[in-house]
C-alpha positions as CSV (number, residue, x, y, z in Angstrom):
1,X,112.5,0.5,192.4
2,X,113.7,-0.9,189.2
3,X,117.0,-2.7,190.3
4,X,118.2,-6.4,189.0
5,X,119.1,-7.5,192.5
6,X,119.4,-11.0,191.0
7,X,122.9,-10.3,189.5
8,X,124.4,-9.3,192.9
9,X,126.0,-11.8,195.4
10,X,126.5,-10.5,199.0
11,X,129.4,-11.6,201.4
12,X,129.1,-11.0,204.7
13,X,132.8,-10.8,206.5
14,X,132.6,-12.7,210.1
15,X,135.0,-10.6,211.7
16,X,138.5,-11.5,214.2
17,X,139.2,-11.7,217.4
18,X,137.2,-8.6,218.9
19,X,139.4,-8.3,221.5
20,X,137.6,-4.5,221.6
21,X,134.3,-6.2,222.9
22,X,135.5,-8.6,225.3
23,X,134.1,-10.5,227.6
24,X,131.0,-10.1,224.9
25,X,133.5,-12.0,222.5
26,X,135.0,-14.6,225.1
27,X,132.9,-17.4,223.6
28,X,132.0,-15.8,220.3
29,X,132.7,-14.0,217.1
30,X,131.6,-10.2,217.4
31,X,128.9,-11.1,214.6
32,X,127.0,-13.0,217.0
33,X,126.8,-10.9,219.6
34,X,123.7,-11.0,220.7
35,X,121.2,-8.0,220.2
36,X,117.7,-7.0,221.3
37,X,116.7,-10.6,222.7
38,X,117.3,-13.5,220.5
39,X,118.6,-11.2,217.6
40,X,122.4,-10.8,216.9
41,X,124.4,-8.2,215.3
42,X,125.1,-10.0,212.2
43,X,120.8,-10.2,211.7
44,X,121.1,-6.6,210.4
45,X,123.5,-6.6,207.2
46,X,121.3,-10.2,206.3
47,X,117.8,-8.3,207.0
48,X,119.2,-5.3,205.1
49,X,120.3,-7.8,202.6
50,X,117.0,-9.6,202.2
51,X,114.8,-6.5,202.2
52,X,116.9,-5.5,199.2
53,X,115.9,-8.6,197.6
54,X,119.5,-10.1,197.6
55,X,118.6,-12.9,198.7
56,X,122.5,-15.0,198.0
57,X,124.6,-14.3,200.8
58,X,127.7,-16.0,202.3
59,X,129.2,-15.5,205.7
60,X,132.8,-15.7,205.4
61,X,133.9,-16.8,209.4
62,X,137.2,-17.7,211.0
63,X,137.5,-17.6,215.1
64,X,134.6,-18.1,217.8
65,X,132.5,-18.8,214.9
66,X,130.5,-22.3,216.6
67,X,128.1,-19.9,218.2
68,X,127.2,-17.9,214.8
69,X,126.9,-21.0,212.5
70,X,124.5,-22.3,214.7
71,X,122.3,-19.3,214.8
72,X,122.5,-19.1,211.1
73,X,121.6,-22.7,210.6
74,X,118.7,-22.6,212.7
75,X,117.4,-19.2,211.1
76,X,117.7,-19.1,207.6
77,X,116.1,-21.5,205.5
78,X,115.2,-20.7,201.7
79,X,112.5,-23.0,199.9
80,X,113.8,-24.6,197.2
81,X,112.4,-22.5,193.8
82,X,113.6,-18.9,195.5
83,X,117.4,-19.6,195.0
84,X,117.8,-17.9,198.4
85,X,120.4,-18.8,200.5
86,X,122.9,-17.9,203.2
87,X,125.5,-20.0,203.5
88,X,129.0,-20.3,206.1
89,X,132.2,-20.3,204.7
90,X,134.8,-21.1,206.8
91,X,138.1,-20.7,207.0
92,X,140.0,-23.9,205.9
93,X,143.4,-25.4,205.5
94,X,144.5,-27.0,201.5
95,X,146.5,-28.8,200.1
96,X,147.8,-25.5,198.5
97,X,147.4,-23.3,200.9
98,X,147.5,-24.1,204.9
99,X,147.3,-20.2,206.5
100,X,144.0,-19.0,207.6
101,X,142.5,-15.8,206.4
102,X,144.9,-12.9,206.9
103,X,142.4,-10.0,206.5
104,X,139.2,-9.0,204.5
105,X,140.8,-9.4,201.1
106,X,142.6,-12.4,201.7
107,X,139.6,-14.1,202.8
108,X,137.5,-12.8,199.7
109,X,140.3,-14.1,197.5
110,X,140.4,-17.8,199.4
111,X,136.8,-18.2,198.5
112,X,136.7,-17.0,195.0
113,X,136.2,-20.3,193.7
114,X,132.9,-20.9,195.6
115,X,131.9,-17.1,195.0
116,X,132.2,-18.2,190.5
117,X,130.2,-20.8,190.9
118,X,126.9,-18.2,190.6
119,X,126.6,-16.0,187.7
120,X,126.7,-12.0,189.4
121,X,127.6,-8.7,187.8
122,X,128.5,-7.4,191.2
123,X,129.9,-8.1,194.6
124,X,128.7,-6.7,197.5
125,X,130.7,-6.6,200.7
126,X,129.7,-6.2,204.0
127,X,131.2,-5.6,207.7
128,X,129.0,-8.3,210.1
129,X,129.4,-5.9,213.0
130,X,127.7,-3.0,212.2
131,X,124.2,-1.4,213.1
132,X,122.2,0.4,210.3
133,X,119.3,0.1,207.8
134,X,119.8,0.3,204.2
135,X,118.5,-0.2,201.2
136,X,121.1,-1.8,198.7
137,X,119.4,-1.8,196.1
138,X,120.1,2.1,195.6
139,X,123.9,1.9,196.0
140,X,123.3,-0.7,193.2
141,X,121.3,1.8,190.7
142,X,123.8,4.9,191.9
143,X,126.6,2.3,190.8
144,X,125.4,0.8,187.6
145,X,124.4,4.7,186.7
146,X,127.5,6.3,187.2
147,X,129.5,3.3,185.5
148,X,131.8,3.0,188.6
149,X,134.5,0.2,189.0
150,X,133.9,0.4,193.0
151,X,131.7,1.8,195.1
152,X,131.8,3.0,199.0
153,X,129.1,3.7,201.2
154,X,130.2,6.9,203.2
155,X,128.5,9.0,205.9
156,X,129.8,12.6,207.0
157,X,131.4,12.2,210.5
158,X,132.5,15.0,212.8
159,X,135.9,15.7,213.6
160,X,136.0,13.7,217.0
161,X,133.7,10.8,215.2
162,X,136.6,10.8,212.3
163,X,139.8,9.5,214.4
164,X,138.0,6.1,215.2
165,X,137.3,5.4,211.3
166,X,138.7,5.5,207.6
167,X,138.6,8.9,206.3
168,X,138.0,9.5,202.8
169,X,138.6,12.4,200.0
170,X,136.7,13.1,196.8
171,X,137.1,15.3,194.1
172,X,134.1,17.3,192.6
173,X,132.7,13.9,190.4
174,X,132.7,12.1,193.5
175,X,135.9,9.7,192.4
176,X,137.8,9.0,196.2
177,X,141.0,10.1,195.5
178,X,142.6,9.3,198.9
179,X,141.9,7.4,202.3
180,X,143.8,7.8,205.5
181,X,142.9,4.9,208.5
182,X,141.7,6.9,211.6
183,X,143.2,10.5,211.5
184,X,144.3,12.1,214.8
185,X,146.3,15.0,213.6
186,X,144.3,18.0,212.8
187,X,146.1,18.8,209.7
188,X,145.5,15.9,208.2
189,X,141.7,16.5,209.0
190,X,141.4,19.4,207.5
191,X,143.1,18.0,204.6
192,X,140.6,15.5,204.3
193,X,137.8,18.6,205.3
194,X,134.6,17.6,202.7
195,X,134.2,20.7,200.2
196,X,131.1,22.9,200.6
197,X,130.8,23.1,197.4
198,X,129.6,19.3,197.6
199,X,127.3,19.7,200.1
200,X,124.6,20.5,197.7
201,X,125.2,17.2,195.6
202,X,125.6,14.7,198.5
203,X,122.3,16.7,200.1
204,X,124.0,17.9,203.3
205,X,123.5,20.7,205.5
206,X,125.1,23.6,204.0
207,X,126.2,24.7,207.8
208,X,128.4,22.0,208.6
209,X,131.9,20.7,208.9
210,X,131.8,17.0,207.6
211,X,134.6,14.4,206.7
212,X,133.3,11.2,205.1
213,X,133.9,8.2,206.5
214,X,133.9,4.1,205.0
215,X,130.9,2.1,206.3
216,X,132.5,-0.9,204.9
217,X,130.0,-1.1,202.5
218,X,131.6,-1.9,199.0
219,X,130.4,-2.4,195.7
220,X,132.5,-4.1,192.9
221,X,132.0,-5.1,189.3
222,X,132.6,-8.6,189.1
223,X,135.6,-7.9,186.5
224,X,137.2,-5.8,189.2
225,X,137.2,-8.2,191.8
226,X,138.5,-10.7,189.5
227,X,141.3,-9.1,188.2
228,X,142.4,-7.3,191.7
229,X,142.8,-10.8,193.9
230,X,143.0,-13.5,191.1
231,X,146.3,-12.3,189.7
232,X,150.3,-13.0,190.2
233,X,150.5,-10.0,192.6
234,X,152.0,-11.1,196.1
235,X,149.4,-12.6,198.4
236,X,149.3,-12.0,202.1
237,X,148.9,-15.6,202.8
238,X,152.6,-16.0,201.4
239,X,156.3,-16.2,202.8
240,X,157.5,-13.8,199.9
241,X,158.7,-10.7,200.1
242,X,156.6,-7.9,198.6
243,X,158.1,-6.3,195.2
244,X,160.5,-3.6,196.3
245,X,159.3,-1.1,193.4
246,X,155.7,-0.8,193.1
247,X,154.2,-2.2,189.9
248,X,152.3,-0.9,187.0
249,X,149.4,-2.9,185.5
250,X,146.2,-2.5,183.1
251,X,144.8,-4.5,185.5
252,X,143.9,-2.0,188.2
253,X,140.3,-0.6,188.5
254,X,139.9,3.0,187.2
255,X,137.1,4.9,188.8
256,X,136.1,4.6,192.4
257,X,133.1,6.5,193.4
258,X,132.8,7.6,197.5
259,X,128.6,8.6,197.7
260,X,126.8,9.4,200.8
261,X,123.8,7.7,202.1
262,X,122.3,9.8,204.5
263,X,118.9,10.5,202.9
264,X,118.8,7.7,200.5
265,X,117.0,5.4,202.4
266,X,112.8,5.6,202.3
267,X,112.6,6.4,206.1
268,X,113.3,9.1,208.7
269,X,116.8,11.2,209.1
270,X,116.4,9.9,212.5
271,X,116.1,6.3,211.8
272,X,119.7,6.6,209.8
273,X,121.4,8.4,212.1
274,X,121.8,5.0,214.4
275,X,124.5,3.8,212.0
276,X,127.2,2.4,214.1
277,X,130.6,0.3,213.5
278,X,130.3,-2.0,217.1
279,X,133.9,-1.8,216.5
280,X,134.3,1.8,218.0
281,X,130.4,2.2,219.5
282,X,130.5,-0.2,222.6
283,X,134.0,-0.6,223.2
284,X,133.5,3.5,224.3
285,X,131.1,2.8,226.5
């Protein structure tokens, strides 16, 4: 595959409190849970990473975290010619800024100035909680094909699957043209219902009843990024109030695209179908 995965830089978010997994999270971050022996969960967005060949990844990490920098210290070591890297970025107090990180954006826009000291076209974003195998470097081509200011990674979810994750909508050229967080009510499901008419273009069974859900996997131009969290807009790390009206500006991205990944990767329907946010998986169980 044909893809420039040397203009991409990969963040990895570290997660909160995961109150949802306790006692697995009494002593540690949810991303270093472990998994399958010495393996934790964080392993699989890095191996998915590396296999893609992006191979510049930070760890953005905040609470529990001693337990996952040390596994990624003693794990991942680049020689010095590759340019490889993954690299821990904690959370930390300045002389202009004393709050921790107050969500995912927040913490992407505290590290900015260590994220444009690389030269990338995109940013990738990744949950470090998840379970799946991917290969990015498809999203990328899809992305840099269809010109798209964002990009989401979406599966189709059933009905009962839907009310644990974000939901979203898309119109006929795949732009996501709304998002509701964890729909109960089964209006607003069937609302958010996937049109048949798609089912052909995102390759899914023409027999089903889908709605697509967020795998926290985002895409973003580098521009994008820039202009949405380096600007004069409120930040959540602040005391102010937000604006009472909302605000127009040319500074807001213009095409979002929403694309399923079911049968994009070069291995078995069966081998995808394990995707899991830990988030909702084990705390179930």
């Amino acid at each position: 595959m044909s893809v420039n995965s040397s203009n991409v830089l990969s963040v990895i978010m570290g997660g909160g409190q995961g109150t949802r997994l306790f006692p697995l999270t009494r002593d540690r971050s949810k991303p270093a849970v472990p998994l399958a022996g010495k393996y934790r969960l964080v392993d699989i967005p890095i191996s998915n990473c590396i296999n893609s060949g992006l191979k510049r990844i930070y760890l953005l990490t905040q609470f529990n975290s001693a337990s996952l920098h040390r596994h990624i210290s003693q794990s991942y070591k680049f020689d010095h010619f590759s340019g490889g890297f993954v690299e821990i970025l904690a959370a930390e107090q300045t002389f202009t800024d004393m709050s921790w990180y107050q969500g995912t954006a927040d913490a992407v826009r505290k590290n900015l100035l260590h994220f444009l000291n690389h030269d990338f076209d995109y940013l990738l974003i990744l949950s470090g909680d998840q379970l799946y195998r991917m290969d990015f470097r498809q999203i990328i081509a899809q992305h840099a094909d269809s010109g798209a200011d964002i990009t989401i990674a979406t599966i189709p979810v059933s009905r009962d699957q839907a009310e644990s994750l974000g939901i979203m909508e898309i119109n006929k050229e795949l732009r996501i043209t709304r998002f509701v967080e964890k729909p109960k009510e089964k209006a607003v499901q069937d609302s958010l219902r996937l049109d048949p008419a798609l089912f052909g273009q995102l390759g899914l069974e023409a027999n089903g009843d889908y709605l697509l859900a967020s795998m926290g996997i985002y895409l973003f131009n580098r521009d994008v990024i820039l202009k949405l969290l380096d600007n004069s807009l409120i930040s959540a790390s602040t005391s102010s109030p937000p604006p009472s009206k909302p605000t127009t500006s040319t500074l807001m991205f213009s095409k979002v695209i929403g694309r399923t990944w079911e049968r994009s990767v070069p291995f078995s329907r069966r081998t995808w179908s394990w995707w899991r946010s830990c988030r909702a998986s084990i705390s179930s169980t």
